[in-house]
Biopython code that builds the backbone (N, CA, C, O; Angstrom):
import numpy as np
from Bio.PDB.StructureBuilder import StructureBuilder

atoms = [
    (1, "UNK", "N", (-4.414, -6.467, 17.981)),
    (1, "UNK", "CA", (-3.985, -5.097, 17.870)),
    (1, "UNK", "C", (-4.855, -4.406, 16.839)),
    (1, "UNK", "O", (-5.355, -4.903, 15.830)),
    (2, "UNK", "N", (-4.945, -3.056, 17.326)),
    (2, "UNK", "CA", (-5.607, -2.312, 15.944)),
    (2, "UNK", "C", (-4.918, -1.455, 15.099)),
    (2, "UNK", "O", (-3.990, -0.768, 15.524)),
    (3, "UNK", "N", (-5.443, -1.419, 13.439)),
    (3, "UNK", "CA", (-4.886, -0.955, 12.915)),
    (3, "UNK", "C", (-6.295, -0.487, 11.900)),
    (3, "UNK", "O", (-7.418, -0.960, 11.726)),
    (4, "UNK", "N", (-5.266, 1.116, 11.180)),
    (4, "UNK", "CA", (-6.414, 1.529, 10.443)),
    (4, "UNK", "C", (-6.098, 1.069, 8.885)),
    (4, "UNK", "O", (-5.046, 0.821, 8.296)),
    (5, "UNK", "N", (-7.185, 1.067, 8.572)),
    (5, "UNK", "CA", (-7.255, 0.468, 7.203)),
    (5, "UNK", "C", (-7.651, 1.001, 5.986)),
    (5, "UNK", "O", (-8.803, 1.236, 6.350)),
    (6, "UNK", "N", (-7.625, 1.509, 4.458)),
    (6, "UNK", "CA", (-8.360, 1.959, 3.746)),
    (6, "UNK", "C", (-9.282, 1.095, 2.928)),
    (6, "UNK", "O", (-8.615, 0.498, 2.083)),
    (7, "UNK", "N", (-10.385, 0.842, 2.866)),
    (7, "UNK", "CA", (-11.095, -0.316, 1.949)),
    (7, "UNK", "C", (-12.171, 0.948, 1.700)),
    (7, "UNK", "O", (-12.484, 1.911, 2.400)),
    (8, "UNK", "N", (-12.696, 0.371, 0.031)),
    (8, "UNK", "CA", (-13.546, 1.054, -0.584)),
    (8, "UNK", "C", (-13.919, 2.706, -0.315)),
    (8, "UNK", "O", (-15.040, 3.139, -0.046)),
    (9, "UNK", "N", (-12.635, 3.520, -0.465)),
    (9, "UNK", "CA", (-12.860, 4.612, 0.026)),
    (9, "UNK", "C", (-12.902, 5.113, 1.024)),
    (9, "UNK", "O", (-12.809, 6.332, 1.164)),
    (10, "UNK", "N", (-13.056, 4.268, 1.983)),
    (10, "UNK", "CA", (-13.164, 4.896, 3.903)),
    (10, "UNK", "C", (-12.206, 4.013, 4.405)),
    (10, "UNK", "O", (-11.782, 2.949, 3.953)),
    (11, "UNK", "N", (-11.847, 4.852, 5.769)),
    (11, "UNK", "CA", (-10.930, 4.402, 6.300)),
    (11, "UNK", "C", (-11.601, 3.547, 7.981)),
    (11, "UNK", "O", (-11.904, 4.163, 9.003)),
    (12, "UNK", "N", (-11.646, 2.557, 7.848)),
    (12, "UNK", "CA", (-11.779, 1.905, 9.252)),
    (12, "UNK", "C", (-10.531, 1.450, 10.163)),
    (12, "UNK", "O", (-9.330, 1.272, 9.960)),
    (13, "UNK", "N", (-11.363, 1.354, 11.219)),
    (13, "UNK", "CA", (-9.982, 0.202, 12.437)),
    (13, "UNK", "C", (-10.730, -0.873, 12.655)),
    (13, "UNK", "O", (-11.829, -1.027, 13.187)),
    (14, "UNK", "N", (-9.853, -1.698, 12.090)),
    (14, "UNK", "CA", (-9.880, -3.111, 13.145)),
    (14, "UNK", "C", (-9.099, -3.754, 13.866)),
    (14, "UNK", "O", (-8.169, -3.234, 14.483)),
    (15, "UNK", "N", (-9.417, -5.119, 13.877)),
    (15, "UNK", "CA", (-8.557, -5.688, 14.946)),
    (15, "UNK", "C", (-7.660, -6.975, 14.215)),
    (15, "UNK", "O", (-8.099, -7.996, 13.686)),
    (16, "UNK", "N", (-6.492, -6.604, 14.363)),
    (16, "UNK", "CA", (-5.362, -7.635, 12.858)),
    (16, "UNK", "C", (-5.004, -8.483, 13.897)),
    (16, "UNK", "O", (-5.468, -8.367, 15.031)),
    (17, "UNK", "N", (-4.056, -9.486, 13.505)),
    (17, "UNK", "CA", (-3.073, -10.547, 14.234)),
    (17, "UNK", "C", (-1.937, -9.460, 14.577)),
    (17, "UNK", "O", (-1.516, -8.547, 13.865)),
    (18, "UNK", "N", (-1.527, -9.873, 16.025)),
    (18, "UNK", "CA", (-0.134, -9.170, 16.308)),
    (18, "UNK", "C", (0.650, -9.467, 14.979)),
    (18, "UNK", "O", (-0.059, -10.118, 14.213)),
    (19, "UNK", "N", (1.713, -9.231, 14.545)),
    (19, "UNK", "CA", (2.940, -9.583, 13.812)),
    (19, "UNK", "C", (3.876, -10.807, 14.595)),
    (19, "UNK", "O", (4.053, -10.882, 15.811)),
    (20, "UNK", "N", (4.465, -11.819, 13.461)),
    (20, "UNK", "CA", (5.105, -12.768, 14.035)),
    (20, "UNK", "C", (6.630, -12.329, 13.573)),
    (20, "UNK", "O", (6.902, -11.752, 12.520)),
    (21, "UNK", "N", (7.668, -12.779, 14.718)),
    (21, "UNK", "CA", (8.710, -12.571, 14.146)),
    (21, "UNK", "C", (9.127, -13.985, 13.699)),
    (21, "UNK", "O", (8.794, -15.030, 14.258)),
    (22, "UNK", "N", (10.103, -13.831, 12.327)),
    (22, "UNK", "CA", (10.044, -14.831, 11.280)),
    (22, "UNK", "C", (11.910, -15.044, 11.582)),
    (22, "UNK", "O", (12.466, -14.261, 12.352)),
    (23, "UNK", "N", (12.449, -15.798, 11.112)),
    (23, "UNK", "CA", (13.766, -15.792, 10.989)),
    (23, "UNK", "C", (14.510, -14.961, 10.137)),
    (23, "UNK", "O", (14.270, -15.101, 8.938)),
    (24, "UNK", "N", (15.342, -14.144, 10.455)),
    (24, "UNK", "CA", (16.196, -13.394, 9.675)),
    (24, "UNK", "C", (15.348, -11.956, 9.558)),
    (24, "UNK", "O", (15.564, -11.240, 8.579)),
    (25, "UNK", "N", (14.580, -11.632, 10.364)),
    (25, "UNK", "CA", (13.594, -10.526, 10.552)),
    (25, "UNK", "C", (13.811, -10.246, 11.356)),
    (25, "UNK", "O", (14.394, -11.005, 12.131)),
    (26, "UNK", "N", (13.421, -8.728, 11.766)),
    (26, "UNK", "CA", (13.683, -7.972, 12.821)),
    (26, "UNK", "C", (11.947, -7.401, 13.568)),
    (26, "UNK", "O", (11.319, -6.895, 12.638)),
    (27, "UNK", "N", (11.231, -7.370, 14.690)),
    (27, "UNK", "CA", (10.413, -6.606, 14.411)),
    (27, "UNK", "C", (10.681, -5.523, 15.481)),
    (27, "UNK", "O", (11.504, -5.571, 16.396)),
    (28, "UNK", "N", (9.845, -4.573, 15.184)),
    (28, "UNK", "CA", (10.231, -3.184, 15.613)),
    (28, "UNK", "C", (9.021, -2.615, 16.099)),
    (28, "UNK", "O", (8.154, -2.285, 15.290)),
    (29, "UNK", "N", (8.771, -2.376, 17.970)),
    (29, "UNK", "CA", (7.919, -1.622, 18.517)),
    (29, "UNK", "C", (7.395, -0.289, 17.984)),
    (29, "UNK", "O", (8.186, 0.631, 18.190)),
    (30, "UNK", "N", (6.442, 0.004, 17.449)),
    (30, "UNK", "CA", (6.523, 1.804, 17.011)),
    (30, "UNK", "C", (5.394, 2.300, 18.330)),
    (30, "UNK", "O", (4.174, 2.142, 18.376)),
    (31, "UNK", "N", (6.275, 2.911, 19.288)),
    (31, "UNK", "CA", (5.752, 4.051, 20.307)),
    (31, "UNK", "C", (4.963, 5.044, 19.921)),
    (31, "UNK", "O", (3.930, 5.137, 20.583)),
    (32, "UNK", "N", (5.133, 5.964, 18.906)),
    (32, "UNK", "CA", (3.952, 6.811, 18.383)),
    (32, "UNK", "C", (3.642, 6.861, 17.013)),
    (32, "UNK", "O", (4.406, 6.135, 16.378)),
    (33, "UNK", "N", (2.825, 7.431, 16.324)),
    (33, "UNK", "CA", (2.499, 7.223, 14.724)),
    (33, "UNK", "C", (1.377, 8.534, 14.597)),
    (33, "UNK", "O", (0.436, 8.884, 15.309)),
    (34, "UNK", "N", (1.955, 9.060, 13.354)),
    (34, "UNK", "CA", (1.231, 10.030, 12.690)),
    (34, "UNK", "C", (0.445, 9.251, 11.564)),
    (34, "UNK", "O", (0.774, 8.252, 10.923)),
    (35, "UNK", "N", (-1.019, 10.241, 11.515)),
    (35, "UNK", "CA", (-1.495, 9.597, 10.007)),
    (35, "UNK", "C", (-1.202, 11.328, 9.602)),
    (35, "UNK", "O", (-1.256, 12.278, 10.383)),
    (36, "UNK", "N", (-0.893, 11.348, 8.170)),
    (36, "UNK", "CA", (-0.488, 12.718, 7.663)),
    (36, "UNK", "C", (-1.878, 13.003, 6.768)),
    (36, "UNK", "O", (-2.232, 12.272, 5.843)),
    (37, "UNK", "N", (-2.414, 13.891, 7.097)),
    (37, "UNK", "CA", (-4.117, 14.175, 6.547)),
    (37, "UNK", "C", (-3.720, 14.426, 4.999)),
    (37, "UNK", "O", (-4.522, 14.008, 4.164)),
    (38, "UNK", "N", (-2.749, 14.963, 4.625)),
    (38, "UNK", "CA", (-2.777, 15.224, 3.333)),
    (38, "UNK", "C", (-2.276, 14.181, 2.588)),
    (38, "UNK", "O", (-3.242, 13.685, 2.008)),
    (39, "UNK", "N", (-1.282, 13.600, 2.307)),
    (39, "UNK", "CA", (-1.042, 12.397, 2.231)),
    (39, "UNK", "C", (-2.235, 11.135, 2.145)),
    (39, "UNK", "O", (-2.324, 10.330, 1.217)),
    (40, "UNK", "N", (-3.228, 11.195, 3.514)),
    (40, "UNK", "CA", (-3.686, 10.146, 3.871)),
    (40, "UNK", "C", (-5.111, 10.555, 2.731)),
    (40, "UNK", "O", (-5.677, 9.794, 1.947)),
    (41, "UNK", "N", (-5.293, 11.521, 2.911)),
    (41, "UNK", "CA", (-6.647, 12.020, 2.141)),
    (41, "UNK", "C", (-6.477, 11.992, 1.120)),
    (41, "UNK", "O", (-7.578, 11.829, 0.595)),
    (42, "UNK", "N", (-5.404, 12.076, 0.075)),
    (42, "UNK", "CA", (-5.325, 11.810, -1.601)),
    (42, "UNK", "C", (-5.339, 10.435, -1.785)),
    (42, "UNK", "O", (-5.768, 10.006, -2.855)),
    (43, "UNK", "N", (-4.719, 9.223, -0.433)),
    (43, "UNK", "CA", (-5.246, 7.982, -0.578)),
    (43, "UNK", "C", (-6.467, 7.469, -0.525)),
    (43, "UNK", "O", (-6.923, 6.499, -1.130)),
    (44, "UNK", "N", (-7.002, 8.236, 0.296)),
    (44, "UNK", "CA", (-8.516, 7.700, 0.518)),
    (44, "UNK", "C", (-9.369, 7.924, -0.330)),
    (44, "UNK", "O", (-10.291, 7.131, -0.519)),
    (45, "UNK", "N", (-9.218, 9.185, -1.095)),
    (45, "UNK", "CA", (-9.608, 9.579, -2.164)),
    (45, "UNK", "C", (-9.803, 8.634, -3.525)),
    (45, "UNK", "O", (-10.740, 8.431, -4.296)),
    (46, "UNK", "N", (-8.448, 8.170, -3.417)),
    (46, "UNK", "CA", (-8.358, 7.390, -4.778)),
    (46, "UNK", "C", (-8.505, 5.613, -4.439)),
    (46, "UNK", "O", (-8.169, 4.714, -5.210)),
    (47, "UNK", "N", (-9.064, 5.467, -3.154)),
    (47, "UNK", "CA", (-9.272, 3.850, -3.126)),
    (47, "UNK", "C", (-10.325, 3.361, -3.657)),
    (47, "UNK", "O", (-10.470, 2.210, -4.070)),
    (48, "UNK", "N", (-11.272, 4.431, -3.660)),
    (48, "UNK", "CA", (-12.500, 4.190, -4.019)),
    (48, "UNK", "C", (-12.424, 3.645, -5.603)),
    (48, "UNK", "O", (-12.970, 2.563, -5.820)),
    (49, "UNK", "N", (-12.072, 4.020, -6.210)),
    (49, "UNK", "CA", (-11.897, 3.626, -7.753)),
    (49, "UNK", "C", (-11.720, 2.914, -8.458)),
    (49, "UNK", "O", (-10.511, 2.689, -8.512)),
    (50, "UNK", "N", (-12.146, 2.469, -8.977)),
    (50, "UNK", "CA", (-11.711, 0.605, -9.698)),
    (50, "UNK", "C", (-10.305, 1.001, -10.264)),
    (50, "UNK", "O", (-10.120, 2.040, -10.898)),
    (51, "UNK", "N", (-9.452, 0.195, -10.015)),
    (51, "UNK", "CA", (-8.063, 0.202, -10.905)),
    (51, "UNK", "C", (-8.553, 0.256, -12.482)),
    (51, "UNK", "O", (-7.722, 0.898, -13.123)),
    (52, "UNK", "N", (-9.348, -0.087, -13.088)),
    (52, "UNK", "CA", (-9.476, -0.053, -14.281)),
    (52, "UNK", "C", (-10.113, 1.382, -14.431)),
    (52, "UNK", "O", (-9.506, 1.968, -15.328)),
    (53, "UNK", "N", (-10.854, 1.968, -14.029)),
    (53, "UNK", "CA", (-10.751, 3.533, -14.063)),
    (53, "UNK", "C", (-9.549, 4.071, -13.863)),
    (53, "UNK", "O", (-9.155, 4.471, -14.958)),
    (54, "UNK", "N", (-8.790, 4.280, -13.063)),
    (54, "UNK", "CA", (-7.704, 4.740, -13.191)),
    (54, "UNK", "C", (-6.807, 4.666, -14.128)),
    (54, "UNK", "O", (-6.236, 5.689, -14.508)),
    (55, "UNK", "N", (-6.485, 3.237, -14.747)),
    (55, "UNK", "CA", (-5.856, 2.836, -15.621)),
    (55, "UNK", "C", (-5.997, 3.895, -16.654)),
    (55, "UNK", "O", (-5.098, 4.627, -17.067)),
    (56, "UNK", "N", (-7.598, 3.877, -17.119)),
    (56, "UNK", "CA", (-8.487, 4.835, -18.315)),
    (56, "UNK", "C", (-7.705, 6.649, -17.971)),
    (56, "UNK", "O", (-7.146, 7.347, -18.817)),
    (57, "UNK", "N", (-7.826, 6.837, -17.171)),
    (57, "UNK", "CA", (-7.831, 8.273, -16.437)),
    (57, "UNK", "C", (-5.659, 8.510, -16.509)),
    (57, "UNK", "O", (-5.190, 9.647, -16.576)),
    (58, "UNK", "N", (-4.693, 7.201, -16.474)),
    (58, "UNK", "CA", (-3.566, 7.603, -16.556)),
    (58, "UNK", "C", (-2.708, 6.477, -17.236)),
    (58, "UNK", "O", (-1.980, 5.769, -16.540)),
    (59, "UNK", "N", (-2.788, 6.323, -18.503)),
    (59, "UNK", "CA", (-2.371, 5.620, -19.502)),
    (59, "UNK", "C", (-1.033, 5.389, -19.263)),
    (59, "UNK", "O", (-0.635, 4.253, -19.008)),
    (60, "UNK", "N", (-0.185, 6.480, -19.325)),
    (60, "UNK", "CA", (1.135, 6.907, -19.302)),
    (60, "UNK", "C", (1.638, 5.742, -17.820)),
    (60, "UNK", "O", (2.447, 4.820, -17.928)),
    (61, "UNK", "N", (1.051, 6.052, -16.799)),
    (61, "UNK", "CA", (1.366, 5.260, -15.540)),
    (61, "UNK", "C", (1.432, 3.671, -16.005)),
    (61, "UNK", "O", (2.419, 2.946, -15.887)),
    (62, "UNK", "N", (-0.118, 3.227, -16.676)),
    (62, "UNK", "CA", (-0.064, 1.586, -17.208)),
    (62, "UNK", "C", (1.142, 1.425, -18.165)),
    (62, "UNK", "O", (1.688, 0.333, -18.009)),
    (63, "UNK", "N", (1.528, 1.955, -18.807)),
    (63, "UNK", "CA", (2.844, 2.005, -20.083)),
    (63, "UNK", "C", (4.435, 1.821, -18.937)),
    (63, "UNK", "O", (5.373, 1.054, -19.155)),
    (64, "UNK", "N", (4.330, 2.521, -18.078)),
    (64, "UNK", "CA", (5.696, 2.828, -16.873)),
    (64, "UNK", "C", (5.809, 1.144, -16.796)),
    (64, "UNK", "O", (6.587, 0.341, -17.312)),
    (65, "UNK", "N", (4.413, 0.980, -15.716)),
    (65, "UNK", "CA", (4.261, -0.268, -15.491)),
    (65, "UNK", "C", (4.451, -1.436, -15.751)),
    (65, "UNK", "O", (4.899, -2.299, -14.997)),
    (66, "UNK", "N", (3.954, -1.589, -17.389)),
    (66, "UNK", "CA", (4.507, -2.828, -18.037)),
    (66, "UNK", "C", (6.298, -2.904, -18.734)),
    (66, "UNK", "O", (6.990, -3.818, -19.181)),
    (67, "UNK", "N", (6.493, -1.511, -18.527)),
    (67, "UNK", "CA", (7.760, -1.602, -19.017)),
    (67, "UNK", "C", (8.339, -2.061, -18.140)),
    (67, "UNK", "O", (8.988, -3.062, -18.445)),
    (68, "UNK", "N", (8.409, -1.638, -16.771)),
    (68, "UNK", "CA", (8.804, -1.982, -15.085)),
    (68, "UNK", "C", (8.816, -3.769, -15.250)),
    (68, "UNK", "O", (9.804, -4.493, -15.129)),
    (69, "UNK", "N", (7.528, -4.150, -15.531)),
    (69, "UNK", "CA", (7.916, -5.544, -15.185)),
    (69, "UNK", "C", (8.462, -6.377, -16.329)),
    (69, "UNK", "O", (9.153, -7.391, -16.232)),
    (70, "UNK", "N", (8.079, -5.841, -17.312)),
    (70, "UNK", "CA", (9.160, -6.366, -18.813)),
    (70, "UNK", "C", (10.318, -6.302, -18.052)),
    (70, "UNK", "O", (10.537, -7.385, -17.508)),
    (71, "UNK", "N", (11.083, -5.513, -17.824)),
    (71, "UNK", "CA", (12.819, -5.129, -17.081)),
    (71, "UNK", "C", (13.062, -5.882, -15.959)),
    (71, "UNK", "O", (14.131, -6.451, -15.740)),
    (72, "UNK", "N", (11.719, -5.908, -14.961)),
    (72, "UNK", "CA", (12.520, -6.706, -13.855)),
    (72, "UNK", "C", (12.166, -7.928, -13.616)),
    (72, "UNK", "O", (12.849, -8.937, -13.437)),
    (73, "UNK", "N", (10.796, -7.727, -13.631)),
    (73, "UNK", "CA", (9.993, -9.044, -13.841)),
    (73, "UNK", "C", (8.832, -8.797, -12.401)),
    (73, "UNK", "O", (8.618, -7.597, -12.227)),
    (74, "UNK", "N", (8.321, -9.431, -11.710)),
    (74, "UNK", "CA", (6.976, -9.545, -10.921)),
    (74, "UNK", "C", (7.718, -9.652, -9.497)),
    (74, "UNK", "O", (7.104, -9.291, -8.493)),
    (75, "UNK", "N", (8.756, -10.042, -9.419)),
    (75, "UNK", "CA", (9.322, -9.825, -8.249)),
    (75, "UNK", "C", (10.198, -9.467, -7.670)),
    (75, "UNK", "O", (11.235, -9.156, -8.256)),
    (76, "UNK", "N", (10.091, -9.400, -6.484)),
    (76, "UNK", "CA", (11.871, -8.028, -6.011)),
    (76, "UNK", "C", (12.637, -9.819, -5.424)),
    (76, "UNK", "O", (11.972, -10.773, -5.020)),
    (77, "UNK", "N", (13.773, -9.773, -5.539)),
    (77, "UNK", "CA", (14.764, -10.487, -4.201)),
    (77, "UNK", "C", (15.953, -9.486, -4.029)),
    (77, "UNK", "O", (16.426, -8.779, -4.919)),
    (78, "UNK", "N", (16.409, -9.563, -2.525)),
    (78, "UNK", "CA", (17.389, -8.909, -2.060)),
    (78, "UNK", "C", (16.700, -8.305, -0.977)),
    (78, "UNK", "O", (15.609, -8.590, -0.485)),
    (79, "UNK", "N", (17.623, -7.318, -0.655)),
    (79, "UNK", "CA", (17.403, -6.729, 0.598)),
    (79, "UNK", "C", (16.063, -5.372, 0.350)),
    (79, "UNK", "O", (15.511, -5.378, -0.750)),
    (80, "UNK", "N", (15.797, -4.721, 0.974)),
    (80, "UNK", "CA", (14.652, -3.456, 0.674)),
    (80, "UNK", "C", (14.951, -2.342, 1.450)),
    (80, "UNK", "O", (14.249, -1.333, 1.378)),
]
sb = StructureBuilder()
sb.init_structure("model")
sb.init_model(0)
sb.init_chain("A")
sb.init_seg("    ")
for serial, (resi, resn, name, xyz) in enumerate(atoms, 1):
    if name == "N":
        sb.init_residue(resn, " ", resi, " ")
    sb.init_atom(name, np.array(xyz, "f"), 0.0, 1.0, " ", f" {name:<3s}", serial, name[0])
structure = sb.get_structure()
């Protein structure tokens, strides 16, 4: 199946593994799909960027962050 992808700033399609259904999972046909240009374009925008630039560029976000996983820790369990 194809799917589009963002790597290093651009967006390609390739060709992924179908999805497996797993136990206690559901999977779900999607019939149509929007990409939202505005949305999609502030992502593409910012893939390009080393996380460590960014980091530099929004301090406040790295500070959220480590507080986030101080509190919860590195992983979710439960439902989503």
């Amino acid at each position: 199946m194809k799917q589009v992808l963002i790597k290093q700033g651009h967006s390609v399609v390739e060709e992924v593994p179908a999805p497996c259904v797993e136990k206690g999972r559901v999977l779900v046909q999607v019939d149509h799909s929007c990409i939202s240009p505005g949305t999609e374009l502030s992502s593409l925008q910012g893939s390009g960027e080393p996380l460590w630039k960014k980091a530099l560029k929004n301090p406040q976000k790295v500070k959220k962050a480590i507080e986030m996983v101080m509190a919860q820790g590195t992983s979710r369990q439960g439902n989503y």
